[in-house]
Structure formats: C-alpha cells, structure tokens
C-alpha positions as CSV (number, residue, x, y, z in Angstrom):
1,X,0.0,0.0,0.0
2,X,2.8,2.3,-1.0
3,X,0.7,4.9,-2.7
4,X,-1.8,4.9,0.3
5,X,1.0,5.3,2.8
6,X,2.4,8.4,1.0
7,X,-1.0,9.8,0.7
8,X,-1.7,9.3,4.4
9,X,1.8,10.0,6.1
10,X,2.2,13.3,3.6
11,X,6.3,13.0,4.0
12,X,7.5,17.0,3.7
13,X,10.9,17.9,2.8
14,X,13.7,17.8,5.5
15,X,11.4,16.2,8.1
16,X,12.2,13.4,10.3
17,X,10.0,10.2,10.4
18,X,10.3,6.4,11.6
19,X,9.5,3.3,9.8
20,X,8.8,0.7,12.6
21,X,8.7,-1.9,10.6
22,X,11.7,-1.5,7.7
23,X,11.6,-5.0,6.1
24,X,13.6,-4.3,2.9
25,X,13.3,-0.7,2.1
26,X,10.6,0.0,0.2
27,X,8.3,2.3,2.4
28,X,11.4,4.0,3.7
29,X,13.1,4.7,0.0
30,X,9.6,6.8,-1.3
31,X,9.9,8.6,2.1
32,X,13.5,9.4,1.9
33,X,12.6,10.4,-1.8
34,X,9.3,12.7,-0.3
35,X,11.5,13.9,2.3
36,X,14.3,14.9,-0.2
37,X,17.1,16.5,0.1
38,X,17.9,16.5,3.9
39,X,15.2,14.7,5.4
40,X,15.6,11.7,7.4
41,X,13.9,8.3,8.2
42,X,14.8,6.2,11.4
43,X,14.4,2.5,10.5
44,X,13.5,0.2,13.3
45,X,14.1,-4.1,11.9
46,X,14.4,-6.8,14.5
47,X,15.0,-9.6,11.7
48,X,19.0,-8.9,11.2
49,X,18.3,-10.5,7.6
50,X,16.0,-7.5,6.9
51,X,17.7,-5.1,8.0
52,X,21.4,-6.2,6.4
53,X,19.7,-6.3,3.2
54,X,17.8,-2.6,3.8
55,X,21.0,-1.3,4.8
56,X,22.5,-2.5,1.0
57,X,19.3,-1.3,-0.7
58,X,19.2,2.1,0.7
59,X,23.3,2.8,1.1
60,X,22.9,5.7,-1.6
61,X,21.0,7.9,1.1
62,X,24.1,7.5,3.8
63,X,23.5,9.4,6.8
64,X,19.6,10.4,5.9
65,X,19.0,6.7,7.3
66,X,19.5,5.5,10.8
67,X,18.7,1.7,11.3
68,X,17.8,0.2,14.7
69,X,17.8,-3.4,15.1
70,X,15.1,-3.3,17.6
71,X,11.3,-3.5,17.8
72,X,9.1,-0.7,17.5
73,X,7.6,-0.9,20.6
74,X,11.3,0.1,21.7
75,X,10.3,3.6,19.8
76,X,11.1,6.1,22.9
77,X,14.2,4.9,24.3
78,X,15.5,3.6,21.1
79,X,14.9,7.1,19.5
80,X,16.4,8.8,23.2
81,X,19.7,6.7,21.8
82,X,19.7,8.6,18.8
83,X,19.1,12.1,20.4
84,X,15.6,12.3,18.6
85,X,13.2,13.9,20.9
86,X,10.7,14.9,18.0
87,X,9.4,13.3,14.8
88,X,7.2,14.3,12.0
89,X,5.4,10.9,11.2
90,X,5.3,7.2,12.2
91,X,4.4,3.8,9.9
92,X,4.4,0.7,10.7
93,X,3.5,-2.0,8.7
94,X,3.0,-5.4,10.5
95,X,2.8,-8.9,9.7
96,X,5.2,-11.2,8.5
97,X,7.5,-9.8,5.5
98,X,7.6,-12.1,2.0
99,X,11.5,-12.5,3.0
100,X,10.7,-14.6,6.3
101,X,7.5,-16.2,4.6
102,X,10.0,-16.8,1.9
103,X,13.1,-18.6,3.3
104,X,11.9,-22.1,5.0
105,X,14.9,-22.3,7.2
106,X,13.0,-19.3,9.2
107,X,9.9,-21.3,10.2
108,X,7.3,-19.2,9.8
109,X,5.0,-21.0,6.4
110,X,3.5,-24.4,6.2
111,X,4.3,-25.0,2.4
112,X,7.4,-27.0,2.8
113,X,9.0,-28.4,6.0
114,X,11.5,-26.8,8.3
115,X,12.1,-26.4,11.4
116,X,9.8,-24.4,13.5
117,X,11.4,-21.2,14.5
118,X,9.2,-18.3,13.8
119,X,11.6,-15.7,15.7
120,X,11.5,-12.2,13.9
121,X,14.4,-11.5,16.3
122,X,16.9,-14.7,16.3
123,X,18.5,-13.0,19.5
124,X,15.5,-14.5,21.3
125,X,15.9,-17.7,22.8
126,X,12.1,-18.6,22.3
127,X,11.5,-20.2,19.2
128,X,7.9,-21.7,18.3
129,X,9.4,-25.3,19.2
130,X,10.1,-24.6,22.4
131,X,7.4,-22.9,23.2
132,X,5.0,-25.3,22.5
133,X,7.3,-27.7,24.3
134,X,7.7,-26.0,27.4
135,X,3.6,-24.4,27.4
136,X,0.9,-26.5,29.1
137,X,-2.1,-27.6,27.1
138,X,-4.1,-25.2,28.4
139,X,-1.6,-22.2,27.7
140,X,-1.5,-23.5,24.4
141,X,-5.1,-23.8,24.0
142,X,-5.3,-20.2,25.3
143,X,-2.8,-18.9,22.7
144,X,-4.5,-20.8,20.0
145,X,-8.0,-19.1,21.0
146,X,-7.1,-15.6,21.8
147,X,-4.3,-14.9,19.1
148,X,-5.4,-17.1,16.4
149,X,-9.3,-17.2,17.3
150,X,-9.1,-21.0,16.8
151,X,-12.2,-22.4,17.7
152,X,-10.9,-25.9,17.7
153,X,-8.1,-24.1,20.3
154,X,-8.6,-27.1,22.7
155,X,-9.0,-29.6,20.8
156,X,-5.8,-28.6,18.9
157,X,-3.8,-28.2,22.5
158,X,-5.0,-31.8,23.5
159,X,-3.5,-33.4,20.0
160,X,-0.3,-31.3,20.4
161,X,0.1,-32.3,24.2
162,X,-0.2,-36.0,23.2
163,X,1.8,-35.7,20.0
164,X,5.2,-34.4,21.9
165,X,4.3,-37.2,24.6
166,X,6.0,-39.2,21.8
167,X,8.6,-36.9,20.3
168,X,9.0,-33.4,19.9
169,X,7.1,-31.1,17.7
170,X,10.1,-29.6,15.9
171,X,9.0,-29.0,12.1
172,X,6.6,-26.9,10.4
173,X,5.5,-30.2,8.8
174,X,4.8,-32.3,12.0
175,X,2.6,-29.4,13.5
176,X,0.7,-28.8,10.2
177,X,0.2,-32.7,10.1
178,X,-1.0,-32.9,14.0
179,X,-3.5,-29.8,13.5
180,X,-4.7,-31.4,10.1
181,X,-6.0,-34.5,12.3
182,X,-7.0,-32.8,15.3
183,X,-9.9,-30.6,13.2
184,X,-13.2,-32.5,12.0
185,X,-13.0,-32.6,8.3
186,X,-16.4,-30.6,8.2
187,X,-14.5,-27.3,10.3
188,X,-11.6,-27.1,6.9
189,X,-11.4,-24.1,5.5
190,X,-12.1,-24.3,1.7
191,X,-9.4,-21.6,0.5
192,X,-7.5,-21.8,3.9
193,X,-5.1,-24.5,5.0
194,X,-6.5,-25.6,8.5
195,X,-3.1,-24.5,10.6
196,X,-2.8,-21.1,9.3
197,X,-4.8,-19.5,12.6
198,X,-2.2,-21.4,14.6
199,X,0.6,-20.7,12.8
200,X,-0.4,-17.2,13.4
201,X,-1.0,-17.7,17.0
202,X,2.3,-19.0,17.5
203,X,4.0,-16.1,15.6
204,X,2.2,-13.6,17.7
205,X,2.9,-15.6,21.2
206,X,6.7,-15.9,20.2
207,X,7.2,-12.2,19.4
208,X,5.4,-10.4,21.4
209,X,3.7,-8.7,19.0
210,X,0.4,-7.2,20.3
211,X,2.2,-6.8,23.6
212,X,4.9,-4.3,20.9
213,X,2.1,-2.9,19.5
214,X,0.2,-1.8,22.0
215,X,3.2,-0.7,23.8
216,X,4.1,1.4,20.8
217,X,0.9,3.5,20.5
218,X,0.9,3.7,24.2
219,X,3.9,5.6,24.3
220,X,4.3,6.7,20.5
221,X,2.5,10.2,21.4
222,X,5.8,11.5,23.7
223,X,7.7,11.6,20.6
224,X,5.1,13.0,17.7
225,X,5.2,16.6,16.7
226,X,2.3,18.4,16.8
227,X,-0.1,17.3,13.6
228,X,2.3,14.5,12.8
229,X,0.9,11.4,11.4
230,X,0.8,7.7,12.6
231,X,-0.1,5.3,9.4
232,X,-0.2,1.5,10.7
233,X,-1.0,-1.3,8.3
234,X,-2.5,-4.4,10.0
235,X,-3.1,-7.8,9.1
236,X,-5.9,-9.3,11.5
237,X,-8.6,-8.6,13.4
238,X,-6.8,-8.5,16.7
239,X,-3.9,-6.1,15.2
240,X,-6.5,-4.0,14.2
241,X,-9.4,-3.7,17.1
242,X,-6.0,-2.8,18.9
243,X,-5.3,0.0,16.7
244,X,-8.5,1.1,16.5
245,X,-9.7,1.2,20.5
246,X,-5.6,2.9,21.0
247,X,-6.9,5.8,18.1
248,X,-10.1,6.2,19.9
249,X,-9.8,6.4,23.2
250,X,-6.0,7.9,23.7
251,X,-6.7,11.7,23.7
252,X,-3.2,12.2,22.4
253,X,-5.2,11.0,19.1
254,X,-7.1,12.4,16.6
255,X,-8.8,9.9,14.2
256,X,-7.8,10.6,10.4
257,X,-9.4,7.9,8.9
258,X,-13.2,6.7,10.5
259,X,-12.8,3.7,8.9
260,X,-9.9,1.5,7.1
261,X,-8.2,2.2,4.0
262,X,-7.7,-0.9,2.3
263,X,-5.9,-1.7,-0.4
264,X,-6.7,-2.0,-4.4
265,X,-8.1,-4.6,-6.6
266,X,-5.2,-4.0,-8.8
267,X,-2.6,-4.2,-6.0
268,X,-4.6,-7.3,-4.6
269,X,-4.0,-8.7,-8.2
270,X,-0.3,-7.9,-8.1
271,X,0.2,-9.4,-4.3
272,X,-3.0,-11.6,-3.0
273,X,-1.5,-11.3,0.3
274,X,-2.2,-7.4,0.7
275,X,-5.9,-8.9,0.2
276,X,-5.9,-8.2,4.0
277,X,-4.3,-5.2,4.5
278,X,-6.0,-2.2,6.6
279,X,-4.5,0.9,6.9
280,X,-5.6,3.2,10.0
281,X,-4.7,7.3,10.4
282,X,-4.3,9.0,13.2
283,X,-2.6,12.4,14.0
284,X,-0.8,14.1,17.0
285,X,-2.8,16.5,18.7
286,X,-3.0,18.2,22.3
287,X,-1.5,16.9,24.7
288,X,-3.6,14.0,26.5
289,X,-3.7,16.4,29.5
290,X,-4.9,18.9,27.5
291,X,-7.1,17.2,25.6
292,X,-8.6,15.4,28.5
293,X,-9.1,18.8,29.8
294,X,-11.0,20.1,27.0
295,X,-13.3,17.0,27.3
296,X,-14.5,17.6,30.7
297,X,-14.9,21.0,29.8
298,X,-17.1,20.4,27.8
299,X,-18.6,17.8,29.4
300,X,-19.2,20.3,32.8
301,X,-21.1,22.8,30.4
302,X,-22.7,20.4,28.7
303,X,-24.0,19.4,32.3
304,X,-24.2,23.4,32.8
305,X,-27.2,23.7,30.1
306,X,-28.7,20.5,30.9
C-alpha cells in the first residue's frame, strides 16, 4: 500500500519520520525520496536478515538513514539513543514480510517443512518449538484461541500435548500434520489451509507482537510533533481492534481515517496477500492532559445547560 502510505503520512521535505517496521526498504526509500534533500527516516528491523539487506538497498542515502535493530515498541528509548526527541510521522507496517514467509529455514510457512522457529528477532531464545514444548495444554489452547481465534483451540492443544508425549514437535511439517488430524473434516477451511490461525498464534505468542504494539501506541504520542501522522498497516482482526480502541480512546489522538483504508483490486492482483491489508490514520494532537481537559470542559457545560 505504497501509494496509500504516501498519501496518508504526507512526507514533507527535511522532516524526520520512523519506519517501525523496515523489512527491505521499500516504504522507507519513497519517504526518503518525499522527504528529499535533507530529510531523514529512522528504520527500526528486528530480523538482522531484513535489516542487512535494507541497509545494502538504501546505502545511496548515507546518513539520511538510521537503522535500529530493535522493535518498535522500543520507539522512545531507542529514539532517546539517537538524540531524537521529535518526529514528524510514524508507519508501521505489520505482519510477516515475504523474506521470512519466503526462506523455510526461518519457520514461519507451512508450504514446505523446516524447522519451527518463527523468531523475527533470532536474538531471542524462544522459538515456536520450544514454546509449544515448554507451554501447558491449556496455555496452548489459550494462545491458539485468543491470538489465532481457533475455535478448535482445545482440541488442537489436546493433539499437540499428546503428539510431543511421543517426540518433539520440531517441524513446520509435523505441527501442520497434527493440526490437520486434530480438526473434524467438516471445520476445513475451503481456501485456507487448517493450521494457518495457529501458525499465526504461535508467531504472535513468540514475538510479542500485540504486547509491541500496544506498547508502541501507548507511548508513541511522547515523541510525535504536533499534527504528525501515525499510518499502521495491520493484518488481523486482533492487530486492528488494537489500533483502532488505541486511536479512539487515547486523547493524544485524533482519528484521520473513520474507517480502514484498504488496499486496491489492482494491488490485490499484483500481491494476493495485501488482500488483508487495513490501513488506520491518526494524528498528534494536544497533549492528552490537555485534551482530556477540553473534554471535561465540555462535558461540565454540557451538564451546565442540561
């Protein structure tokens, strides 16, 4: 959703702005081209294969790019590192890039078998194997059902439990099979392979991602200019309620876009797995204090006339 993104984020010349999630480039390139000739983009990448490659792809821009090998919910103190106290705009972009989905050896796609790692950060000593070694069948039945919104999440945990009973669940292949018998024919997806919810689940629960992003647009707001724009592209339901409720209810936020932007039949055509791509808008405004002030202003006179 390139075009979107630069619609939304409206880059201005010499301006500072993030890209939480770099993958390889391409978002942060059109800013640093929008932002042309001495703006800046900080680029925060946790997958070191990402970032090495970003780093290659964007080399011509030299100092205009900074790149953190971090997570974006690391946004304030990362940016404190970097002396930044102030930025024009923030995108992030979530979900899984096509590099990880891409490379088997990473463990994140059913369609061939590999080990089951999963880690967007291979710093972490918590790969998807050992998690759903070391997890009880109810943790994993509660992870299934709350990030994947599995409804056979029990029935799923209670296969898996029994399955590593007998050897360990170590391939992308094995936990595919096992999930493939645990649901009733009748519950397949037709267009969906059965595991993908808990492939997602286990992504989520091994990265920490709604516990990133929520930190992020918690504490986003102490480092956004006045009128500066947050653009974040999500992938799921849960991604996006989170986005949504944050947008709503911080009054840091002002709500750009009512409702989701999502992306083009003719970029759907081009990349099927955009197909479920939202992309929310908010901008800086008051302070919270200030703007919770302003709300029980006018909440007191609207008690005044009543």
């Amino acid at each position: 959703m390139l075009d979107e993104v630069l619609h939304w984020l409206q880059p201005r010349p010499n301006a500072l702005y993030v890209d939480g999630t770099l993958g390889l480039g391409g978002h942060a390139q059109a800013i640093l081209e929008q932002t042309a000739p001495s703006g800046r983009v900080v680029g925060f990448e946790w997958d070191d294969d990402a970032a090495q490659a970003a780093r290659q792809r964007l080399s011509g821009y030299g100092d205009r790019l900074s790149i953190v090998h971090g997570s974006y919910g690391d946004l304030v103190p990362e940016l404190a590192k970097l002396g930044v106290v102030e930025i024009e705009g923030l995108l992030v972009d979530l979900g899984v890039s096509s590099l990880q989905l891409d490379r088997a050896e990473r463990g994140f796609s059913f369609r061939t078998d590999s080990v089951l790692d999963m880690r967007m950060d291979r710093r972490s000593p918590l790969t998807a194997a050992s998690l759903i070694a070391q997890a009880s069948e109810e943790q994993l039945a509660d992870i299934f059902y709350h990030y994947g919104e599995e409804r056979q999440a029990r029935r799923i945990a209670r296969f898996l439990a029994e399955a590593r009973e007998k050897e360990p669940v170590a391939t992308t292949g094995r936990l595919a099979a096992i999930v493939a018998e645990a649901v009733p024919r009748k519950y397949h997806p037709a267009k969906v392979h059965v595991a993908t919810k808990v492939f997602q689940a286990l992504r989520i629960a091994v990265n920490g991602e709604l516990n990133n992003l929520t930190r992020l647009l918690q504490t986003a707001p102490q480092v956004l200019a006045e009128g500066a724009r947050v653009c974040i592209i999500t992938f799921h339901s849960l991604e996006d309620r989170i986005v949504k409720q944050a947008f709503q209810n911080n009054p840091a936020y002002e709500v750009v876009t009512r409702r989701p932007v999502e992306p083009s039949a003719e970029e759907i055509r081009r990349n099927p797995r955009a197909r479920s791509a939202k992309l929310r808008v908010a901008r800086r405004g008051k302070s919270g204090r200030d703007a919770m002030c302003s709300r029980g202003s006018k909440e007191v006179q609207k008690e005044d006339r009543t």
